[in-house]
C-alpha positions as CSV (number, residue, x, y, z in Angstrom):
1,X,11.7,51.8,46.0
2,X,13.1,48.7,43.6
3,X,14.9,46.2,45.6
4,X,16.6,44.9,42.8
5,X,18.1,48.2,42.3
6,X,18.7,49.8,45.5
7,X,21.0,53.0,44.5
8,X,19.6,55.6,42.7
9,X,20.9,58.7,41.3
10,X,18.8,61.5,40.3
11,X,21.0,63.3,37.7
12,X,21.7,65.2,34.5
13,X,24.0,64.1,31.5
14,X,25.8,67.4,31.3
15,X,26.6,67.5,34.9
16,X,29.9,66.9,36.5
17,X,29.3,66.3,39.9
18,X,26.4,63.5,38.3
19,X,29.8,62.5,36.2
20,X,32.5,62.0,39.8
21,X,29.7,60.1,41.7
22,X,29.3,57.9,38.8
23,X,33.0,57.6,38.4
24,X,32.8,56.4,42.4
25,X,30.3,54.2,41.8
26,X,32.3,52.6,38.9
27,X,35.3,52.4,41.1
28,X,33.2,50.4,43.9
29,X,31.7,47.9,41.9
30,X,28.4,49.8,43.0
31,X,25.5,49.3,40.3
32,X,23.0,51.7,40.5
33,X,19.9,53.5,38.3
34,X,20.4,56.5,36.7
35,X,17.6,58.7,36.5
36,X,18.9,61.1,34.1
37,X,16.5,63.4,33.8
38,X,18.0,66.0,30.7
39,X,17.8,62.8,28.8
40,X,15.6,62.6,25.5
41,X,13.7,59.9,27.8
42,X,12.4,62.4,30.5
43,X,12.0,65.6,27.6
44,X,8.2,65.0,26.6
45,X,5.8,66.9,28.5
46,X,8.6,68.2,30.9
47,X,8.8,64.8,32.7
48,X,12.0,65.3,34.1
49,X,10.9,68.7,35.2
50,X,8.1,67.4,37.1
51,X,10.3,64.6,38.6
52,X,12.8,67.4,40.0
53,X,10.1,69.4,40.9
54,X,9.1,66.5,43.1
55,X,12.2,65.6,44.2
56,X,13.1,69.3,45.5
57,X,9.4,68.6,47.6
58,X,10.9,65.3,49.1
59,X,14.3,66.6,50.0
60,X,14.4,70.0,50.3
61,X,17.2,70.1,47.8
62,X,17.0,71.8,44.6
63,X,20.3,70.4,43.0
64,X,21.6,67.7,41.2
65,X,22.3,65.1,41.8
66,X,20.3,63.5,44.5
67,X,21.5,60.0,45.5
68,X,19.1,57.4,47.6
69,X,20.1,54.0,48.7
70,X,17.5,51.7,49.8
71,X,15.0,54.8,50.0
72,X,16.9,56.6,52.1
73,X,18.2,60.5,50.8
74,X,22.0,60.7,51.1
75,X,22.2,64.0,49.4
76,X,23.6,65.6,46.2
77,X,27.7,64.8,45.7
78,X,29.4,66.3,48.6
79,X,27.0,64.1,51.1
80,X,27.5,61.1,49.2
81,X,31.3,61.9,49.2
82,X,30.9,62.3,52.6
83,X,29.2,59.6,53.3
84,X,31.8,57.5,51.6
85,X,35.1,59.1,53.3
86,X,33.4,58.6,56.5
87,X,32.3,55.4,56.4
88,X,28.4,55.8,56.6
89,X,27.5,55.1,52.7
90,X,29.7,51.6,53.1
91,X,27.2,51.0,56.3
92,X,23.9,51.5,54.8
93,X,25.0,49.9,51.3
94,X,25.2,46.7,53.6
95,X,22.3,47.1,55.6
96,X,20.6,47.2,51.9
97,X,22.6,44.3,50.8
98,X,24.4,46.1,47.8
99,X,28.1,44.3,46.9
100,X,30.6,46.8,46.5
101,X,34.4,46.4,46.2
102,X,35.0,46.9,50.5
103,X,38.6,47.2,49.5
104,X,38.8,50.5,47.7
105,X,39.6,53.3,50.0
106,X,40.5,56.8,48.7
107,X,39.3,60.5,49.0
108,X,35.7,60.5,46.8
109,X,36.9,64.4,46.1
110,X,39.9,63.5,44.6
111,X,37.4,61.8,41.7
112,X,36.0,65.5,41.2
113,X,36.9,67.3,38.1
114,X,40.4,69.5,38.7
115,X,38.9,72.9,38.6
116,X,36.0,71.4,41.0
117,X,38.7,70.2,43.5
118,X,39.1,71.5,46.9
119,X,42.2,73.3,47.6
């Protein structure tokens, strides 16, 4: 884990749920790494592969994305939205000392694409 950069994102550049956690982060003030592994970056020699590959051994999860703040798994979107609406993500974001806008309080799954939205 990098303590400078405590919230990571495991995703792919195509991907819309990657895209609404993203937004979310944007809308917190939360900086984060983005491990995008589609990129041109994580192409050679199946790179990214092997890092999802890995990942899906850590967490048991085979989608995308994965989020981890301060080494700790959250999930793919739905946990992390989750974990926002209920409270817990703002918890552990300051138990790893990572600013974020305290004041912004809306429904993470209202950021999700239209057609992705709950009904």
């Amino acid at each position: 884990m990098d303590k400078s950069q405590p919230v990571v994102i495991f995703a792919l550049e195509w991907c819309e749920f990657c895209w609404s956690v993203r937004k979310m982060f944007r809308k917190c003030g939360i900086e984060y790494r983005s491990v995008d592994l589609d990129s041109v970056a994580y192409q050679e020699n199946d790179w990214g592969g092997k890092i999802r590959n890995a990942l899906k051994a850590k967490t048991g999860y085979a989608t995308i994305p994965q989020i981890f703040v301060g080494g700790h798994f959250i999930g793919g979107c739905t946990e992390t939205f989750d974990a926002f609406n209920n409270g817990e993500l703002h918890k552990l974001l300051k138990e790893c000392n990572v600013s974020f806008d305290e004041s912004q309080q809306f429904d993470a799954y209202s950021l999700l694409p239209r057609w992705l939205q709950p009904r």
